[in-house]
C-alpha positions in Angstrom: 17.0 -54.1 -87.3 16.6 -52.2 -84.3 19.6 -53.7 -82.8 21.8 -52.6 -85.4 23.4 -49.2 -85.4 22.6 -47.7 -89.3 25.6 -45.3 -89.8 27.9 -48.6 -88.4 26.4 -50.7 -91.0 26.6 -47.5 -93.8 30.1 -47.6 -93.0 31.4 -51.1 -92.7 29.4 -51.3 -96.6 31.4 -48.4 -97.7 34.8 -49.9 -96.3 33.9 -53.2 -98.3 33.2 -50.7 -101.6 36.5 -48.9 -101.0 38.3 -52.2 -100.5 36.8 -53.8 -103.6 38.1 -50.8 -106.2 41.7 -51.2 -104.1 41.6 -54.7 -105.1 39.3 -55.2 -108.2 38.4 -59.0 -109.0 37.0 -60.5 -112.0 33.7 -62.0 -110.1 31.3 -60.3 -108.5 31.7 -61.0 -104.2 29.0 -61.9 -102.1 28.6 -60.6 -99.0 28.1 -62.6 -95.8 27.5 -62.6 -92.3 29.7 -64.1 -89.6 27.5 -64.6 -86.4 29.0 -65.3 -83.0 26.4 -66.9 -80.3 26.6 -66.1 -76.7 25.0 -68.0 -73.3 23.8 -70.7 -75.7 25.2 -74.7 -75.4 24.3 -76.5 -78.4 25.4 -79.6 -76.2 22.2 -79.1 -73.9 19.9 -76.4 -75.3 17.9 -77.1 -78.9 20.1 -77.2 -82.4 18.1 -74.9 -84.7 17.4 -74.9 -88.0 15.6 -72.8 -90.2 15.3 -71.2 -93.9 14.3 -67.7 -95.4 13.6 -66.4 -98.8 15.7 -62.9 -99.1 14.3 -60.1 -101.6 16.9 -59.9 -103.4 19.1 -62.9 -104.7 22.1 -63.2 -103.0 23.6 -65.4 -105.7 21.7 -66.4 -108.9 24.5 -68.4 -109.4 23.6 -71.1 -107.3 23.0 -74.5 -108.8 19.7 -76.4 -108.4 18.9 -80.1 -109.8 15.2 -81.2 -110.1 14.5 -85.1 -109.1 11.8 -85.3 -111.5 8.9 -87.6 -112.1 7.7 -87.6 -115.9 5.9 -84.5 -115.5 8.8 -82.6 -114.3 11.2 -84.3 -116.6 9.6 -83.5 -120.0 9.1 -79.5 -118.1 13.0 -79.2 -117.1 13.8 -80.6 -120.8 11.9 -78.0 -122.5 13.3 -75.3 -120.1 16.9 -76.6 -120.3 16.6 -77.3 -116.3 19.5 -79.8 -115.0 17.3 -82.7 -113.9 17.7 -86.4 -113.1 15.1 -89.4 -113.5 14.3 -92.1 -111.3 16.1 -94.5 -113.5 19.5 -92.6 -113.0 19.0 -92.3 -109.6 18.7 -96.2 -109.0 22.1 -96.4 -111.1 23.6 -94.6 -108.0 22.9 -97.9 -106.2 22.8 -95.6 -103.0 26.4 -95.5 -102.8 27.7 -93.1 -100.5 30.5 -91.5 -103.1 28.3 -91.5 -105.6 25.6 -89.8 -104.0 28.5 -87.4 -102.3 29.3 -86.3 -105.6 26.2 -85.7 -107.2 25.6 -83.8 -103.7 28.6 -81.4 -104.2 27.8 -80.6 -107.9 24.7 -79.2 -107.0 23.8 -76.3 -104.1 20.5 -77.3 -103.8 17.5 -80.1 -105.2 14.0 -80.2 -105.8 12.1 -83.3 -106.2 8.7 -84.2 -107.6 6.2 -84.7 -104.8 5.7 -88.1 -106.1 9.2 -89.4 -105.5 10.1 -87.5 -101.9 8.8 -90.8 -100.4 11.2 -93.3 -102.9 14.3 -90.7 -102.0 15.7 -92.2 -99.0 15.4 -95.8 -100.6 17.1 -94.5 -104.0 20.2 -92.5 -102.5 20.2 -93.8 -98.8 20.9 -90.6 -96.0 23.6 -89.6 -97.7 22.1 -86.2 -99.0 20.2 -85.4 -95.9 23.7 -85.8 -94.2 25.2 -83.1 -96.2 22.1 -80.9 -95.2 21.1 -80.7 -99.0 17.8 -83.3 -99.0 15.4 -82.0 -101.8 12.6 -79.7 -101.5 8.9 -81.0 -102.6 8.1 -79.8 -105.8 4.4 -80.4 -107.0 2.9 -80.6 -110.0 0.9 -77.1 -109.8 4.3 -75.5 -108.8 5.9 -73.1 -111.2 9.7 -74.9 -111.6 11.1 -71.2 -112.5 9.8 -69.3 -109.5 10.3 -72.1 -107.1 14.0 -72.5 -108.4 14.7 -69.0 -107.9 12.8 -69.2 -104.3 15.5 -71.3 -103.2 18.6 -69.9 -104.8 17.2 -66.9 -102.5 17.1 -68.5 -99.3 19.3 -68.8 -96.7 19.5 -71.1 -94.5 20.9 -70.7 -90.3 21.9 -74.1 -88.7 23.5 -74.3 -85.4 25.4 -77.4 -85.2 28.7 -77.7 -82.7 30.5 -74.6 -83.1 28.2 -71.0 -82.0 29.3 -69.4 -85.0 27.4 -69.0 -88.4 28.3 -67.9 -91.6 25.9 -67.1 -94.1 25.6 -65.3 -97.7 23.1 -62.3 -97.6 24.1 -59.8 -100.8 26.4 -59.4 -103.6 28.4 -56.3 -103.9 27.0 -55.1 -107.3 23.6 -54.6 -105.3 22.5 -51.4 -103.9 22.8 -50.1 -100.4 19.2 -50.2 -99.7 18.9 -54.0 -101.2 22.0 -54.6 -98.7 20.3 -53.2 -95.5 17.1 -55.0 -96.5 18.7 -58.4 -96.9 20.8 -58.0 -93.7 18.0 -56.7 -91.6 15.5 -59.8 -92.9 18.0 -62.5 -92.7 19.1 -61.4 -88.8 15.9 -60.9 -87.4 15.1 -64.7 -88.6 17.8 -65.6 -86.9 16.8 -64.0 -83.4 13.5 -65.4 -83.9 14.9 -68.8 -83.7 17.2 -68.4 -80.3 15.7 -68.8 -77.2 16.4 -65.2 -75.7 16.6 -63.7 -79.5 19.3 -60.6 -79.5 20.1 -61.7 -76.2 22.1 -64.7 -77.7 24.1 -62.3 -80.1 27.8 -61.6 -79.4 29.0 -60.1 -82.1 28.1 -60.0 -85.9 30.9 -59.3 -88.7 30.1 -58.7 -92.1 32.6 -59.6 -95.2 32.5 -59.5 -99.0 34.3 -62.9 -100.8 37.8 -61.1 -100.4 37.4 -58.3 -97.8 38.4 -58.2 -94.0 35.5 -58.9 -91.9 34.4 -55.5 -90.1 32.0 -55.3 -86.5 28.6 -54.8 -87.2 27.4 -55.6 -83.7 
């Protein structure tokens, strides 16, 4: 966070307030970062990926389907946990549209530890391909906590293209739960470049609906 001048990052927050009660919506934005790498060639240097857990949700309303075994099945019942069994798996029959689909309806999947193994054979790549291949889930694990685990993470993947987008708050949060969340999430990030804040150009921050303003 050292990087990151505090009253430019007060103000581009306020500016995103101001903007919000200009032009009220009914849903609640989230706020996101747009990050633009510099002196980095994803054609020849390493693609990263990596995951963090924020403090604070960014969006509770993310979606998350458990793969479940028997175990998990008879838990996401009682809870009232969108789940699918092995048997409705196989009725995908791998095929790609299929598996597309049920990829898109959900933001992210947990699977029983017993069936990570039988994924690829049940769906094919398909889900791995969209970036969204389960998360083990074992038996000791509590479904509740590791559901909201993940709908807290976010997740920085450098593919072709040197910028990255990624949801970090929600405007009805405080300013403090903000800075925190920003300050986490972008010092993961430099952690996984090669030359850390050296390999920052420029970093933008938005709500849903807002102009971007220049945090960095």
């Amino acid at each position: 966070m050292s990087r990151l001048d505090g009253e430019t990052l007060r103000s581009a927050l306020q500016f995103l307030r101001d903007y919000q009660k200009k032009t009220p919506r009914k849903f609640v934005e989230t706020i996101e970062l747009q990050i633009s790498l510099k002196n980095y060639d994803p054609n020849t240097d390493k693609r990263f990926s990596g995951s963090i857990a924020l403090p604070v949700i960014p969006c509770p309303r993310r979606t998350v389907c458990v793969l479940a075994d028997a175990h998990h099945e008879e838990i996401c019942q009682a809870k009232g946990i969108p789940f699918m069994t092995v048997n409705q798996l196989k009725d995908l029959k791998k095929e790609k549209s299929l598996v597309r689909k049920l990829g898109h309806k959900y933001d992210y999947f947990l699977a029983s530890d017993s069936l990570i193994k039988q994924l690829p054979r049940l769906l094919g790549p398909t889900l791995n391909k969209m970036g969204k291949f389960p998360a083990v889930l074992t038996h000791n694990d509590d479904i509740t906590a590791k559901m909201n685990e993940i709908k807290s993470s976010v997740k920085f993947q450098l593919k072709k293209a040197l910028v990255l987008n990624v949801p970090v708050a929600r405007l009805d949060m405080s300013d403090q739960d903000i800075t925190r969340n920003v300050s986490i999430a972008i010092n993961f990030l430099c952690s996984l470049l090669k030359k850390n804040w050296q390999n920052i150009k420029h970093i933008h921050m938005k709500a849903t609906m807002s102009p971007a303003r220049l945090i960095y």
